[in-house]
Kinemage of the C-alpha trace (Angstrom):
@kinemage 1
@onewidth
@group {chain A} dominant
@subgroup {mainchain}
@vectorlist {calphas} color= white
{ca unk a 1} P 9.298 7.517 -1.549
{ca unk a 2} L 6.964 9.748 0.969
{ca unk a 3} L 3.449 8.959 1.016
{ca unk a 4} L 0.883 11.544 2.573
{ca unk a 5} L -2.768 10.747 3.586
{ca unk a 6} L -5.176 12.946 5.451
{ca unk a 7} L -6.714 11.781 8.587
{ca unk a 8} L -10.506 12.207 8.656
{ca unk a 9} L -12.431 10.430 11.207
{ca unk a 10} L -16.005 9.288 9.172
{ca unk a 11} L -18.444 10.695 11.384
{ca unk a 12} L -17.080 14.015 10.473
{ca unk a 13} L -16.753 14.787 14.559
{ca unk a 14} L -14.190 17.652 15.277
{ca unk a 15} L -11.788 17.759 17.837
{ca unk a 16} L -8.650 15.740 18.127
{ca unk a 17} L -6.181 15.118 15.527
{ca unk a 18} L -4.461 12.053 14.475
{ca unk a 19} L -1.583 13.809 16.340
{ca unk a 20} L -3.859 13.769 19.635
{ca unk a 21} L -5.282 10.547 19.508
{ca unk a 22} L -1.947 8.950 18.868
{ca unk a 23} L -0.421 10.640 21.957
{ca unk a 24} L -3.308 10.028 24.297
{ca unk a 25} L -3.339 5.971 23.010
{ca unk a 26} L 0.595 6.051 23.780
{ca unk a 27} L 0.011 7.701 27.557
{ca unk a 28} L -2.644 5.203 28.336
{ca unk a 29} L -1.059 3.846 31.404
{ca unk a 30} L -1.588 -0.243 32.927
{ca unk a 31} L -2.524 -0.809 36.147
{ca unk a 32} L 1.371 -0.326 37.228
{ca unk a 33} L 0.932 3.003 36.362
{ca unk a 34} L 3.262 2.106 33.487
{ca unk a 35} L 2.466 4.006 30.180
{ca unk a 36} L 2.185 2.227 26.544
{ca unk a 37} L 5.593 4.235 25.592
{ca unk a 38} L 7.830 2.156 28.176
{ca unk a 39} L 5.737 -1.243 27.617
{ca unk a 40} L 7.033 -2.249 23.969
{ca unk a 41} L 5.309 -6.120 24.266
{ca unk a 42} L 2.127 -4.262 24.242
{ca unk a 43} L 2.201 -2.508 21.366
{ca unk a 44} L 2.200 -5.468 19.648
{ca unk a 45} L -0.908 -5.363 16.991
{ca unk a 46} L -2.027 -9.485 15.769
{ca unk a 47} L -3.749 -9.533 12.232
{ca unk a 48} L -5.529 -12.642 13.061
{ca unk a 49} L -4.627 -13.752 9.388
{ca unk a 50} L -3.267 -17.543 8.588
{ca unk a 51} L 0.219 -16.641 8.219
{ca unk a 52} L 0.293 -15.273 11.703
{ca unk a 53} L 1.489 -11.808 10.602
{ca unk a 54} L 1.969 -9.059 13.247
{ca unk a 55} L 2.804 -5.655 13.449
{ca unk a 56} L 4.797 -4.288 15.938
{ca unk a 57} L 5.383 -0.697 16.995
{ca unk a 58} L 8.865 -0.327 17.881
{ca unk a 59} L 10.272 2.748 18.429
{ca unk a 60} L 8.284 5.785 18.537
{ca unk a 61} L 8.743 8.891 20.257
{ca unk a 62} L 7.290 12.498 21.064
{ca unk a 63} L 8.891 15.361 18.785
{ca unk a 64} L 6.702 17.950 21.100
{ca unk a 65} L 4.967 18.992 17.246
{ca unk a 66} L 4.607 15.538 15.587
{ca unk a 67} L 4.810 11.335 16.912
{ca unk a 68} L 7.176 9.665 15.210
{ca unk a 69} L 7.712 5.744 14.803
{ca unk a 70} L 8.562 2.670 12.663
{ca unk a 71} L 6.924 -0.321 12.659
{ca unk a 72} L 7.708 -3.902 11.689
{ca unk a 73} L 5.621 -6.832 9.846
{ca unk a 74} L 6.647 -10.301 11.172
{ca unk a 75} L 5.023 -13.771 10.653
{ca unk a 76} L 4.889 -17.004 13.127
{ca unk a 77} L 6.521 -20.039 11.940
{ca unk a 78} L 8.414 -17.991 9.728
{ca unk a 79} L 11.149 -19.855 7.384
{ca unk a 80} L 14.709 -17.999 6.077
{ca unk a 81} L 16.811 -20.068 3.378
{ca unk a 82} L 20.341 -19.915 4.187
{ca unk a 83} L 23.248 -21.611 2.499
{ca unk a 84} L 25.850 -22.220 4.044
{ca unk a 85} L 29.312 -21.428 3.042
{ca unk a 86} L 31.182 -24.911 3.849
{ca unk a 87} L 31.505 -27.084 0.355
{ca unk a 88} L 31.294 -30.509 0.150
{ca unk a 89} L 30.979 -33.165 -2.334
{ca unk a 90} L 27.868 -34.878 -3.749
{ca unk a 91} L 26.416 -37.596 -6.466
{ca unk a 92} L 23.782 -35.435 -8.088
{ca unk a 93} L 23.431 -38.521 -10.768
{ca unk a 94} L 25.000 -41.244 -12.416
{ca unk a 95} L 27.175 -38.812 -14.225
{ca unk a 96} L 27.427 -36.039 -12.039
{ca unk a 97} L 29.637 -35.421 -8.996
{ca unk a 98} L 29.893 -32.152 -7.878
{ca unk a 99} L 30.955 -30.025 -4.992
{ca unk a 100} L 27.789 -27.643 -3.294
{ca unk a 101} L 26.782 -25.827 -0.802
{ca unk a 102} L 24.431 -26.823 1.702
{ca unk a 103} L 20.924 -25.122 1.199
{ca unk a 104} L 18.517 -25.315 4.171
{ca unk a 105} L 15.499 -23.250 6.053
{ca unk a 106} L 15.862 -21.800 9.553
{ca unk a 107} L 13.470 -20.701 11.700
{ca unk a 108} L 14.646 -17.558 13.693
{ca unk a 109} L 16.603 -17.760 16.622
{ca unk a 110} L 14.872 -18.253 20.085
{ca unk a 111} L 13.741 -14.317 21.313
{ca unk a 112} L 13.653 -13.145 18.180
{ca unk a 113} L 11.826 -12.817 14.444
{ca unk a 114} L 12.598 -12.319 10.643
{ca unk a 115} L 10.645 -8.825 9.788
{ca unk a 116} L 9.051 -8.974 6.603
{ca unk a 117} L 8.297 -5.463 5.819
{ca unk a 118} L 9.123 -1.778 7.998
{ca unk a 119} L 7.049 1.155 7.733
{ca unk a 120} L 8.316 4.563 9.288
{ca unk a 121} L 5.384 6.817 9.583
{ca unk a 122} L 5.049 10.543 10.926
{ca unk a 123} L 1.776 12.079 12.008
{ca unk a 124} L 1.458 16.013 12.700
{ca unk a 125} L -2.226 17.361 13.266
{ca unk a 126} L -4.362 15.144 10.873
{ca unk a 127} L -1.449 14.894 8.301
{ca unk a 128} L 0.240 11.576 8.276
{ca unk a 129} L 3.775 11.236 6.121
{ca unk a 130} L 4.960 7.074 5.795
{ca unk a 131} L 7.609 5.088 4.113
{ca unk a 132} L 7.263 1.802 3.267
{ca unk a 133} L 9.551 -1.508 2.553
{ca unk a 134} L 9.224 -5.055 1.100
{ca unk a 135} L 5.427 -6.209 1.834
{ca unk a 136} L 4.342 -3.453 4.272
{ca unk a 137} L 1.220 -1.388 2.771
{ca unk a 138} L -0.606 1.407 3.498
{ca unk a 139} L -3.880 -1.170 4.410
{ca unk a 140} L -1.332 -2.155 7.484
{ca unk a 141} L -0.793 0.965 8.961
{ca unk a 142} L -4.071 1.994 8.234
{ca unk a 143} L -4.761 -1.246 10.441
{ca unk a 144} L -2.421 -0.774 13.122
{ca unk a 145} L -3.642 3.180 13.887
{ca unk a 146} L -7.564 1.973 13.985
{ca unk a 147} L -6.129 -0.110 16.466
{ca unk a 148} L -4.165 2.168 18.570
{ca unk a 149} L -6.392 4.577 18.832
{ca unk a 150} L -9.400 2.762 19.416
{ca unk a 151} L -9.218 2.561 22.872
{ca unk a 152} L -9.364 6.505 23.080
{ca unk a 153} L -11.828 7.572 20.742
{ca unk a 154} L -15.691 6.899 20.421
{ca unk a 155} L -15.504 6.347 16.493
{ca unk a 156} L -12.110 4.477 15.200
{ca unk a 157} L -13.669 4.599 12.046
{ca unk a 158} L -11.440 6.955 9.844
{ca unk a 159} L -10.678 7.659 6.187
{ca unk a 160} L -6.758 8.192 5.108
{ca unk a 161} L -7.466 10.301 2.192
{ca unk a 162} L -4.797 10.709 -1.003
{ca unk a 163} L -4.435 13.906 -2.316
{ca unk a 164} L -3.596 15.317 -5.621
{ca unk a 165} L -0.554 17.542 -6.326
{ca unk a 166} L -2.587 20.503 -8.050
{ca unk a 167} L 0.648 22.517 -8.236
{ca unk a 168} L 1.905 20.627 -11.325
{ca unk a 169} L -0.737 21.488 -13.395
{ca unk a 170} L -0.523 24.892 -11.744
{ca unk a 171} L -3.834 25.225 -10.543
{ca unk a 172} L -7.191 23.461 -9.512
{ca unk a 173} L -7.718 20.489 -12.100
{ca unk a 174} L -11.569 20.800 -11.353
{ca unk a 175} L -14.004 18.076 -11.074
{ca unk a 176} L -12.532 14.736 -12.019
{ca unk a 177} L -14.122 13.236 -14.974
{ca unk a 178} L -11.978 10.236 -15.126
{ca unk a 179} L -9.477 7.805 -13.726
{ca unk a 180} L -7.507 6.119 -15.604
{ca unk a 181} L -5.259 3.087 -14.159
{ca unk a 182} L -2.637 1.210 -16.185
{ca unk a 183} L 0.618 -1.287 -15.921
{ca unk a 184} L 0.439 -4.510 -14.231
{ca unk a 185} L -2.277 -4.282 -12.310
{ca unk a 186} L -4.641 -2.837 -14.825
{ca unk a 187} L -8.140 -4.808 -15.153
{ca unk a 188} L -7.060 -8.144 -17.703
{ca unk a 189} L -10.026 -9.826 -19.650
{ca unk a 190} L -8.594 -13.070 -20.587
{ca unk a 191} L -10.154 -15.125 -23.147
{ca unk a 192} L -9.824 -18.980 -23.745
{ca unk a 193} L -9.162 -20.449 -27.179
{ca unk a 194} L -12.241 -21.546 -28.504
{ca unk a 195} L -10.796 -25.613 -28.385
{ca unk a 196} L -10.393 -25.629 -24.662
{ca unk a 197} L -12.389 -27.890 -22.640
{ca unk a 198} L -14.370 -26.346 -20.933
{ca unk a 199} L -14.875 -23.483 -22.429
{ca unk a 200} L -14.364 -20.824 -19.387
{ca unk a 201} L -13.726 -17.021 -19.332
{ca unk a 202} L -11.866 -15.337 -16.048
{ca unk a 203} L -10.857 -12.061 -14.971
{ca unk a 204} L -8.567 -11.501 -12.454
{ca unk a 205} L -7.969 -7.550 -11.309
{ca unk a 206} L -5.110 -7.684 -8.456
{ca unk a 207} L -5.490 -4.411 -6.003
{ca unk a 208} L -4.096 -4.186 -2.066
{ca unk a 209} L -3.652 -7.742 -2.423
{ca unk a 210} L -7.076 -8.901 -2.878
{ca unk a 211} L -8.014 -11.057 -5.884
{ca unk a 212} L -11.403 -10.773 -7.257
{ca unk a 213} L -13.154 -12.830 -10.152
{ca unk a 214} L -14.442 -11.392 -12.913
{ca unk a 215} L -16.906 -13.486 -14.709
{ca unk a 216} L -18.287 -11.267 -17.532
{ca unk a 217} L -15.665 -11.011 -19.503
{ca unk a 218} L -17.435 -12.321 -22.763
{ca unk a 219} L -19.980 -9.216 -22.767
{ca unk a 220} L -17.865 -6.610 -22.353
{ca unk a 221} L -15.639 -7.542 -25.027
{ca unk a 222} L -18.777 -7.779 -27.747
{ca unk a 223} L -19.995 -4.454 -26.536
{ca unk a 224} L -16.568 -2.915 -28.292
{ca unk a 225} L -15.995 -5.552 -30.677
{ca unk a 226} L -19.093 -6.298 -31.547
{ca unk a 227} L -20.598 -10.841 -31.436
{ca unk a 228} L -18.964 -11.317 -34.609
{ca unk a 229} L -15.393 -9.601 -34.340
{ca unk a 230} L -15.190 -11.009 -30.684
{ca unk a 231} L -15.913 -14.702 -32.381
{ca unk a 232} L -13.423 -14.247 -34.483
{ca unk a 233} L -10.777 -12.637 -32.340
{ca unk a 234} L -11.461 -15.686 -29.904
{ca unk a 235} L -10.915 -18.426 -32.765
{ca unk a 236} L -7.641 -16.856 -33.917
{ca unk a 237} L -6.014 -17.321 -30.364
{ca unk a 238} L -3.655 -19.708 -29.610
{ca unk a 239} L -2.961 -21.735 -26.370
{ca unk a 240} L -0.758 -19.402 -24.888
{ca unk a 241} L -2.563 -16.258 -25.919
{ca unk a 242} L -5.309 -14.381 -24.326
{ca unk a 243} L -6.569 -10.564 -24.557
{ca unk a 244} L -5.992 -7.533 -22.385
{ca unk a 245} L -8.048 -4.579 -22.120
{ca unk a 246} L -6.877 -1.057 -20.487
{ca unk a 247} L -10.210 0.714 -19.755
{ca unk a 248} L -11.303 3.863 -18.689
{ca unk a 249} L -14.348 5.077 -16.841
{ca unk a 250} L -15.755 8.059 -17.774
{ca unk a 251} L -18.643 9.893 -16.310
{ca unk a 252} L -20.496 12.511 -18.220
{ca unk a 253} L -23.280 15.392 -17.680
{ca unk a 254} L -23.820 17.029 -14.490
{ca unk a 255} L -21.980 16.050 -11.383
{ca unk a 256} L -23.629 14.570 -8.566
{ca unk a 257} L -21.967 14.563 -4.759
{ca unk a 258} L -22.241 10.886 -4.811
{ca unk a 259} L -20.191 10.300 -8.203
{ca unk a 260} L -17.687 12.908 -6.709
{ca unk a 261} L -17.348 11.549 -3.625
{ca unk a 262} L -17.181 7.764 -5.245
{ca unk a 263} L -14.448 8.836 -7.387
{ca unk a 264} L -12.722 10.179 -4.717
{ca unk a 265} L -12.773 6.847 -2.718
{ca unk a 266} L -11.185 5.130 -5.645
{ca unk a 267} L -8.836 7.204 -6.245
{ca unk a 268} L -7.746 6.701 -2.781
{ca unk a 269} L -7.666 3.091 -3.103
{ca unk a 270} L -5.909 3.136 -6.255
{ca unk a 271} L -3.032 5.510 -4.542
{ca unk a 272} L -1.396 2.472 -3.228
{ca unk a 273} L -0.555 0.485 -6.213
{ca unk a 274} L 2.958 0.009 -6.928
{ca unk a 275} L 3.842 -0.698 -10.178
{ca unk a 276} L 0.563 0.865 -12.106
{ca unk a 277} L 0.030 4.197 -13.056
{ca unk a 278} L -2.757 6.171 -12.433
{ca unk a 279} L -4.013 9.124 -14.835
{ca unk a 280} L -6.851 12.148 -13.201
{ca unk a 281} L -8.606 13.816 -16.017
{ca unk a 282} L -9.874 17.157 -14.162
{ca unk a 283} L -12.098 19.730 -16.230
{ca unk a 284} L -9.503 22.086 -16.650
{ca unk a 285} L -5.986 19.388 -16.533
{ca unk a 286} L -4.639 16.173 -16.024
{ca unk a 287} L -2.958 14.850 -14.043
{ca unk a 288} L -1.016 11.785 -14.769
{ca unk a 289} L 2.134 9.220 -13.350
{ca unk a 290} L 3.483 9.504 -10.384
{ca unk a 291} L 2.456 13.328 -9.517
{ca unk a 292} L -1.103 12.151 -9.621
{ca unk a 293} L -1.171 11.023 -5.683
{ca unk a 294} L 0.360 13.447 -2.957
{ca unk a 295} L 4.322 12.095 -2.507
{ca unk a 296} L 7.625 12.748 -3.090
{ca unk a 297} L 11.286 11.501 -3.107
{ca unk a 298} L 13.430 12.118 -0.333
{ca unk a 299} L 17.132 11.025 1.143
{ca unk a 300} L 17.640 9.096 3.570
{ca unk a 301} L 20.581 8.109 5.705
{ca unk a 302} L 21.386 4.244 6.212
{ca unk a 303} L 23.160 3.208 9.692
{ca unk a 304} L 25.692 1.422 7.847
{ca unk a 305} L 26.678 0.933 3.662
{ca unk a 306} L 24.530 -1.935 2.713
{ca unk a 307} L 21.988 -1.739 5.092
{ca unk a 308} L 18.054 -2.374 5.001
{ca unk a 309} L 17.231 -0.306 7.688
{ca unk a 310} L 17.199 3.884 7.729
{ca unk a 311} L 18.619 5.842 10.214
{ca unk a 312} L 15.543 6.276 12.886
{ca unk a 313} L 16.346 10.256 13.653
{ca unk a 314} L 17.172 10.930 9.808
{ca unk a 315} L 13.819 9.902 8.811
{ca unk a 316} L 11.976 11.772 11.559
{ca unk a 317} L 13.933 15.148 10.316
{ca unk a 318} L 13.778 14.332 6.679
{ca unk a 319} L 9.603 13.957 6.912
{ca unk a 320} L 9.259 16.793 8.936
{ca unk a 321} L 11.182 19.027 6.390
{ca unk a 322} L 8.544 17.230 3.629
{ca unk a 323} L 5.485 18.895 5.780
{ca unk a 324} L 7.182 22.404 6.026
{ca unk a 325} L 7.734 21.780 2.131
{ca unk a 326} L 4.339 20.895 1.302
{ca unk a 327} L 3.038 23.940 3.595
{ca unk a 328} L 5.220 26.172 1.646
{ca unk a 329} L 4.018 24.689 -1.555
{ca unk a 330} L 0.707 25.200 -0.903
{ca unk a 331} L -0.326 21.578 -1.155
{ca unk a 332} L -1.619 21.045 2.638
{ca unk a 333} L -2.960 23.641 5.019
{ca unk a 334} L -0.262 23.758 8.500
């Protein structure tokens, strides 16, 4: 899948593109004279998190019209299981002898590291194409670029903004009333039976990794159920059961340009989840699944049958023919 965000610094200043800045950040020479192209070590971006994650910007190159690169997500002290294919014989109990395989962790071997996620990403003018694998996320490169180009721009503070694909509605959907998010990571109000000691309500809501507690869950289910039919719900529960609510939002009467622009900033949040599916009620259409955020399936070509890698000069043609398609389209300006 091909992900699309629009670069748009927050200060609103004109002048260089995403393009630019990347380009200047990349010619930014040492005091060897040595530019950040031909000095891989330091393009090496820590996340200063507990698991000692880091991103590294591998290869990347100049097309002339676009910059073009993949990155990698590794972690220090990293563990791989292995088993290892030589069998022997064990006593697993009293009754049980039986021939295994050895199971064991390795750390990786001296020089190098396990990568944990890749992201190939493609910027041309303020347009930026990406794919992502395993735990790599959009909040990463996001990351990585701010960055980058932070030591050649006065305001590193940038949006990456998701846009909707108008053209399947065929036309303008209007203002957005509504967004609508469902599937696993929808909001869940769960509910305790009414013998559990203590008696304790939680919400979880899981988005771009980060948990966040809900505490109010009570409330909001008496304000559509009503104190008595939520009592009652809540004593019929068994110990395994609990309640789920898919909501919507809805705002109504006149727009303002701070509801607009809020709705817009969730919806870009929203753009990265995985496994949910978000629904854009417009004034004039909807807009629902997976057509609701700016992307689109491509081919790829693998270096070798099996493998978990792509093909580093396939992807940079493949996303470069997904701008000219999206130009034709209609659905970004060149």
């Amino acid at each position: 899948m091909v992900h699309y965000r629009r670069f748009k610094l927050s200060d609103n200043t004109a002048g260089s593109t995403l393009e630019d800045l990347c380009r200047t950040a990349l010619d930014v020479t040492n005091s060897n004279g040595i530019k950040l192209w031909e000095r891989a070590q330091d393009r090496l971006c820590s996340l200063n998190d507990p698991e000692g994650r880091e991103i590294f910007l591998n290869r990347v190159a100049d097309l002339s019209s676009a910059v073009f690169g993949e990155m990698c997500l590794t972690q220090a002290q990293d563990l791989q299981a292995l088993l290892q294919m030589h069998a022997k014989t064990v006593q697993l109990s009293n009754l049980t002898l039986a021939e295994v395989f050895e199971l064991n962790e390795r750390t990786a071997p001296s020089g190098s590291k396990f990568i944990r996620g890749m992201l190939y990403w493609l910027a041309i003018g303020n347009h930026l194409f990406f794919i992502k694998t395993q735990s790599m996320t959009a909040n990463f490169l996001s990351t990585y670029i701010k960055w980058l180009i932070g030591s050649v721009t006065s305001s590193n503070d940038f949006l990456l903004q998701a846009e909707f694909d108008k053209s399947q509605v065929g036309g303008d959907i209007g203002d957005i009333r509504s967004l609508r998010v469902s599937g696993k990571n929808s909001p869940q109000f769960a509910v305790v039976p009414s013998d559990a000691l203590p008696r304790t309500t939680s919400v979880t809501k899981t988005v771009a990794d980060k948990v966040v507690q809900f505490s109010q869950a009570i409330p909001i289910i008496q304000a559509i159920l009503g104190k008595a039919g939520t009592q009652s719900l809540i004593e019929s529960l068994g110990p395994e059961e609990y309640l789920a609510v898919d909501a919507a939002v809805k705002i109504r009467g006149k727009r303002t340009t701070n509801s607009r622009e809020t709705i817009s900033k969730l919806a870009d949040d929203l753009a990265d989840l995985t496994d949910g599916e978000v629904k854009v009620e417009g004034q004039d259409g909807t807009i629902s699944g997976g057509d609701a955020i700016l992307r689109t399936r491509m081919p790829f070509d693998l270096p070798h049958e099996g493998s978990h890698l792509l093909d580093f000069n396939n992807v940079a043609d493949q996303l470069q023919e997904v701008y000219k398609r999206f130009v034709s389209d209609g659905k970004i300006d060149a």
